[in-house]
C-alpha positions as a printed NumPy array, in Angstrom:
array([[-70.453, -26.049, -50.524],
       [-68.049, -27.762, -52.851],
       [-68.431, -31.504, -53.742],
       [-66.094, -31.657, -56.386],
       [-62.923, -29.915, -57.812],
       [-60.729, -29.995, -60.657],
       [-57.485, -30.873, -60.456],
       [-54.069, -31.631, -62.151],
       [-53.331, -35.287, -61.657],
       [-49.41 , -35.131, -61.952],
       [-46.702, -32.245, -62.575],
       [-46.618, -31.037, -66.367],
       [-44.687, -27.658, -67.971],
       [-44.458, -25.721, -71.022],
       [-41.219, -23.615, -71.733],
       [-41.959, -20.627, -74.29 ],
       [-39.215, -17.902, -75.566],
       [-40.362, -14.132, -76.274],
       [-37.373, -11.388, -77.369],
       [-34.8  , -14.321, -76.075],
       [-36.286, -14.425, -71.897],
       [-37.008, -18.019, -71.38 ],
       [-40.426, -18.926, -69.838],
       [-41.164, -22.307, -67.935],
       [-44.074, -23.092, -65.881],
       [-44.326, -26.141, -63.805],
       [-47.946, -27.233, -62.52 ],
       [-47.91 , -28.965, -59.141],
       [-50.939, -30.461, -57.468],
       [-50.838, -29.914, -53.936],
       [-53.199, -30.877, -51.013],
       [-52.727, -27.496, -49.03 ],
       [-50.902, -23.996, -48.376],
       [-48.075, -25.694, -46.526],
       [-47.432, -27.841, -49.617],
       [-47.761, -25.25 , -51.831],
       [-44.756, -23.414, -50.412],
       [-42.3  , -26.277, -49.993],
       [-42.855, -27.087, -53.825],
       [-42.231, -22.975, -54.773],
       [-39.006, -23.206, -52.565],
       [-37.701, -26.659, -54.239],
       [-38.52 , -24.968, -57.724],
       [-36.749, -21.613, -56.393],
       [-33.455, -23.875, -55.003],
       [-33.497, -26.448, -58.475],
       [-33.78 , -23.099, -61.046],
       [-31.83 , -20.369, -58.742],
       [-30.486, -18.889, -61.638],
       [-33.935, -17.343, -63.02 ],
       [-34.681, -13.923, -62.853],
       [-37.808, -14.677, -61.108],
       [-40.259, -16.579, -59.68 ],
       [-43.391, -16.212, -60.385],
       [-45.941, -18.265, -59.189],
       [-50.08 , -18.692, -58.076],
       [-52.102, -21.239, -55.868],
       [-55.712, -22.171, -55.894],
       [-56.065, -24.357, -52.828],
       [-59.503, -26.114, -51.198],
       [-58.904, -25.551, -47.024],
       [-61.048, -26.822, -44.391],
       [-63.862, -26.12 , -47.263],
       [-62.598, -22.824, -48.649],
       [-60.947, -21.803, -51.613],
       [-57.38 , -19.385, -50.968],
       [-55.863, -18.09 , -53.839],
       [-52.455, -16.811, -54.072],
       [-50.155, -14.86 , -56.547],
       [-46.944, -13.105, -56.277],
       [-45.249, -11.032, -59.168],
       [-41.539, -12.037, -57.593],
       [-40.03 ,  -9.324, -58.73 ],
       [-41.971,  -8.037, -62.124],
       [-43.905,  -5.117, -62.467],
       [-46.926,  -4.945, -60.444],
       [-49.944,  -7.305, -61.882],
       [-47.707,  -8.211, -65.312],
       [-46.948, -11.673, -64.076],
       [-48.761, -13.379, -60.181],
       [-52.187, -12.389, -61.279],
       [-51.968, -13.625, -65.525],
       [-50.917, -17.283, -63.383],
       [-53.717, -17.104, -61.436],
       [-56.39 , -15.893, -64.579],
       [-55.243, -19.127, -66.197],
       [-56.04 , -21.129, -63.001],
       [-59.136, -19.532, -62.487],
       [-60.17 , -19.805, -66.032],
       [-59.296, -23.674, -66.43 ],
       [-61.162, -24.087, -62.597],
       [-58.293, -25.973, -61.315],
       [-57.654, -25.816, -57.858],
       [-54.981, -27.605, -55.425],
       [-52.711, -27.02 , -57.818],
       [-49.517, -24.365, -57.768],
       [-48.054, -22.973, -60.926],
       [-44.322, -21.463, -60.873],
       [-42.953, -19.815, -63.946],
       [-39.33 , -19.401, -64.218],
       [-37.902, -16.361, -66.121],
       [-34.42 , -15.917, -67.764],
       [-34.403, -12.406, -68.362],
       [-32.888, -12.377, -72.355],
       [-31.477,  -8.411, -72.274],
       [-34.713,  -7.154, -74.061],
       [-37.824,  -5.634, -71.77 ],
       [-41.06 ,  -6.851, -72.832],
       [-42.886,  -4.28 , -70.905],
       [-46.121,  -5.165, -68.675],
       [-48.1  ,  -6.191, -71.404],
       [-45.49 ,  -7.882, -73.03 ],
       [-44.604,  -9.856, -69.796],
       [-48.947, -10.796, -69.113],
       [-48.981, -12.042, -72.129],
       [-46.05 , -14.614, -71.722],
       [-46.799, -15.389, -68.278],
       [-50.373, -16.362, -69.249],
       [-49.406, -17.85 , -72.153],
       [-47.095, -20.354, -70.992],
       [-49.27 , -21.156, -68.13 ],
       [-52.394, -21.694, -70.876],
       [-49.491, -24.089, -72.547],
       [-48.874, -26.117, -69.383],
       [-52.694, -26.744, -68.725],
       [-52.949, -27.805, -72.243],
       [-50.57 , -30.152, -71.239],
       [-51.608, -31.844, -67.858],
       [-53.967, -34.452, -67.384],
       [-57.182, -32.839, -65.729],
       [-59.465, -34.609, -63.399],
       [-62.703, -34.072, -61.033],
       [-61.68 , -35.39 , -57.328],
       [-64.624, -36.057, -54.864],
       [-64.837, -34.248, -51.478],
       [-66.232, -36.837, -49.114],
       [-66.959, -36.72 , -45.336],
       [-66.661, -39.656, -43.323],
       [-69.379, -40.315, -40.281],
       [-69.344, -43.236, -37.458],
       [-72.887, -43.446, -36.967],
       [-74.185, -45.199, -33.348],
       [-77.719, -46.275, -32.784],
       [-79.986, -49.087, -30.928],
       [-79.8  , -52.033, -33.247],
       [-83.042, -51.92 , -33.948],
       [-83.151, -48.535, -35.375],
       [-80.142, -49.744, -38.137],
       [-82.422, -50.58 , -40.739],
       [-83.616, -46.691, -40.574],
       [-80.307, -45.231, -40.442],
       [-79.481, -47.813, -43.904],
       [-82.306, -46.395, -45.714],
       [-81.517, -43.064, -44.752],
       [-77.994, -43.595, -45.956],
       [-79.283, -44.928, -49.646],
       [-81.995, -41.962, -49.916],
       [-78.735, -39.518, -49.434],
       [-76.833, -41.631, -52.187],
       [-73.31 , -42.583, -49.199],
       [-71.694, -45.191, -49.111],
       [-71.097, -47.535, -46.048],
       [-67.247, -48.271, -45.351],
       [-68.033, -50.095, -41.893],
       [-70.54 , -52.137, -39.653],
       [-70.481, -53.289, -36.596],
       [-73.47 , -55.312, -34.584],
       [-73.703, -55.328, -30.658],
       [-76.224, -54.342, -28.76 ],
       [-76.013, -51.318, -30.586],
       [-75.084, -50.918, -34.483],
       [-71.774, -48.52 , -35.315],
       [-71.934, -47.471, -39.289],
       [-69.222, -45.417, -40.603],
       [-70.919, -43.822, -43.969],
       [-69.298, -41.666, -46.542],
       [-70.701, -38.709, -48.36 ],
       [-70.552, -35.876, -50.334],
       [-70.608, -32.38 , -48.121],
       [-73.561, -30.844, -49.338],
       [-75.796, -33.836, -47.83 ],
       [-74.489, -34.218, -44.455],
       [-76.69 , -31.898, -42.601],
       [-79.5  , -33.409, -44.621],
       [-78.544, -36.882, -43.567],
       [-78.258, -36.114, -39.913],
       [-81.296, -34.746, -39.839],
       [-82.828, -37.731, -41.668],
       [-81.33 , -39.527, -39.179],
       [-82.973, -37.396, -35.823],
       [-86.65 , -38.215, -37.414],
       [-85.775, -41.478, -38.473],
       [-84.412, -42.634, -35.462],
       [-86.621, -40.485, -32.806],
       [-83.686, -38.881, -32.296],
       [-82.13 , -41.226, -30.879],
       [-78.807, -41.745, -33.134],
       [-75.587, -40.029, -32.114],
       [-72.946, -39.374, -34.667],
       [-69.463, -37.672, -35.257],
       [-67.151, -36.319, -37.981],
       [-64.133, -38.561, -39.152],
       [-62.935, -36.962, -41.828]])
């Protein structure tokens, strides 16, 4: 279960020239699939001239990790799959990279074409500010009253953090955590509690 992820924090490129066919690779963070694909077809409509392209995604979904690549176009593995080595290799995810390709008149040939697709994608990396984002998971937590203190000390044992209270003649917490400690929480909270706490997913 992922906690973390790293992630560019804005757009970057890198533009590299090999036998006169002009490389450029734009990074764009994304938040999902859907995202992913409207950036691609704003980078396809701003650069229609190119000769391709070619792109790869690395996005977090509902907790799992889908990966994407397309050659657009090149030979088969010479261009979608270098992008997505670079990706994988730097552990980035949420993030799409689309290199650009103006074909200069000379072929490069497949290796020739993986090495200038990963290395302008290695370029743009090198350029991009990298940072770790937090997963969290957000629960509103309902109990008798006098079973809060129990269901605070649970929360600090599982290191969350509480974003709301509210005191009636029963307590409503809304907690934040990491992923990986949610089913250990709620189950801190059954024997705590005597099973008497009822909870549900926000986020």
């Amino acid at each position: 279960m992922i906690d973390s992820f790293l992630t560019v924090s804005a757009p970057a490129e890198a533009r590299i020239t090999r036998k006169r066919s002009r490389f450029r690779c734009l990074l764009v963070p994304v938040s999902s699939q859907v995202e992913a694909h409207a950036a691609l077809d704003a980078v396809r409509r701003d650069k229609h001239a190119a000769s391709h392209h070619c792109f790869a995604s690395r996005v977090l979904e509902d907790g799992a990790l889908c990966e994407h690549s397309d050659d657009a176009g090149e030979p088969r593995g010479s261009a979608g799959e270098p992008i997505l080595r670079q990706l994988r290799s730097a552990q980035v995810v949420n993030v799409l990279a689309v290199v650009t390709r103006h074909y200069g008149g000379a072929k490069l040939g497949v290796g020739g074409l993986i090495r200038a697709y990963g290395d302008v994608v290695a370029d743009a990396l090198s350029e991009a500010t990298i940072t770790r984002r937090e997963l969290r998971c957000e629960l509103a937590v309902d109990v008798p009253t006098e079973a809060a203190g129990s269901v605070m000390a649970a929360i600090h044992r599982f290191d969350g953090r509480v974003l709301d209270s509210q005191y009636d003649r029963r307590a409503r917490i809304v907690v934040s955590l990491v992923p990986s400690r949610v089913d250990g929480f709620t189950g801190a909270l059954r024997e705590a509690t005597g099973d008497r706490a009822r909870w549900k997913e926000l986020t």
